[in-house]
Each structure stands twice: as structure tokens, then as C-alpha cells.
C-alpha positions, 0 to 999 in steps of 0.5 A: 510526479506521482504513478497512476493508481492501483485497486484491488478489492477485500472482504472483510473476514470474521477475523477482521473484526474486533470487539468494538463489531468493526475491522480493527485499526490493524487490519487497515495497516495490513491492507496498506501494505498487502496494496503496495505489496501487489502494485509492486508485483504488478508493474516491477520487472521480474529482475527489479523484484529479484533484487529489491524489498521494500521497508516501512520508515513511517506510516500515518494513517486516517480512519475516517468510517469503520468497515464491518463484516461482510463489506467489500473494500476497495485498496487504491494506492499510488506512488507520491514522490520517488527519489532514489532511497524512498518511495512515498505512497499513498492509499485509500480504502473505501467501501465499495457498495457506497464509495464512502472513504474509510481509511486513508494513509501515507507510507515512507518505503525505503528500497532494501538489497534482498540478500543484504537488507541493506538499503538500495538506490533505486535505479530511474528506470525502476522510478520512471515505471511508477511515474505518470 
């Protein structure tokens, strides 16, 4: 079972780019999780966000084509399987003038107490609104 998708598009910003003249391996880190950051934000409940964070257990990711200046990038991300304590997700990022893959990666999230920081069950209902 995994949850529909998710976009939303980037510029690349003169920052973004490094000494090689292409966005930095860093900044697809950065994008992965700014992606799964604002699908978060747009489909958890207001209650959820309050009182769920979300943690890193393990990221992997491909870099297939640099990005440049200028570019404009598509973020798609989805969730993979969800169990009670982790949360798989997956990303794309490609150029959107082409379509062409840039990046793509598989993050391990495990949910967090937001005033603890202690890892939390995620409830079904919480699962079920990530699922298609």
C-alpha cells in the first residue's frame, strides 16, 4: 500500500550550486526532506502535526543527472509502507522543462512525541490518510 503522490516545484538558487557548476549532493538531501516536510503538512490533521515530529533513520539516494543554475525542479514524494513506528518514503526529483530523473531517493522516517522526542505509534487513522 503506498499514498498518492505529492509535488511541489524548486529553483535552484546560486547557493545551490558548487564547485563542480552543479547543485550539490547536499541540496537533494535538503529537497527530500523539505518534500516530505510539506506532504506532512498538507494532508496531516492539524491535532496530528501538533503532537507528531518526524526523524531520519536512514536515507539512500541515486543522483542520476545534475541540475544547474536556473533549472526548475519537480519534488514528488510518496509514502511507501507505513507501519506504526516507521514510515517509508520515496522521491523523485527531475527537471521540469524535460522531465529528465535527477535524483531519486528512499527515506526511513520513524514518528517522534513533539514534546518528548521519544518515538510515537502512529495511530491507523493517521496511516490510513497516507494510503491509497
Amino acid at each position: 500500500m503506498s499514498s498518492a503522490p505529492f509535488e511541489m516545484t524548486v529553483s535552484v538558487l546560486p547557493g545551490d550550486i558548487d564547485e563542480q557548476n552543479h547543485v550539490n549532493n547536499t541540496v537533494y538531501l535538503r529537497w527530500v526532506q523539505e518534500v516530505a516536510t510539506a506532504h506532512w503538512r498538507a494532508i496531516a490533521s492539524p491535532e496530528a502535526q501538533k503532537i507528531i515530529g518526524w526523524v531520519v533513520l536512514r536515507h539512500e539516494i541515486d543522483y542520476k543527472t545534475p541540475a544547474g543554475l536556473g533549472d526548475v525542479i519537480v519534488l514528488r514524494t510518496w509514502v511507501g509502507k507505513a507501519t506504526r513506528l516507521t514510515f517509508e518514503r520515496f522521491t523523485e526529483i527531475r527537471r521540469n522543462n524535460d522531465g529528465q530523473l535527477l535524483s531519486k531517493a528512499r527515506t526511513l522516517w520513524c514518528p517522534i512525541n513533539t514534546q518528548t522526542g521519544r518515538p510515537v505509534r502512529v495511530s491507523t487513522e493517521v496511516r490510513e490518510q497516507f494510503s491509497s
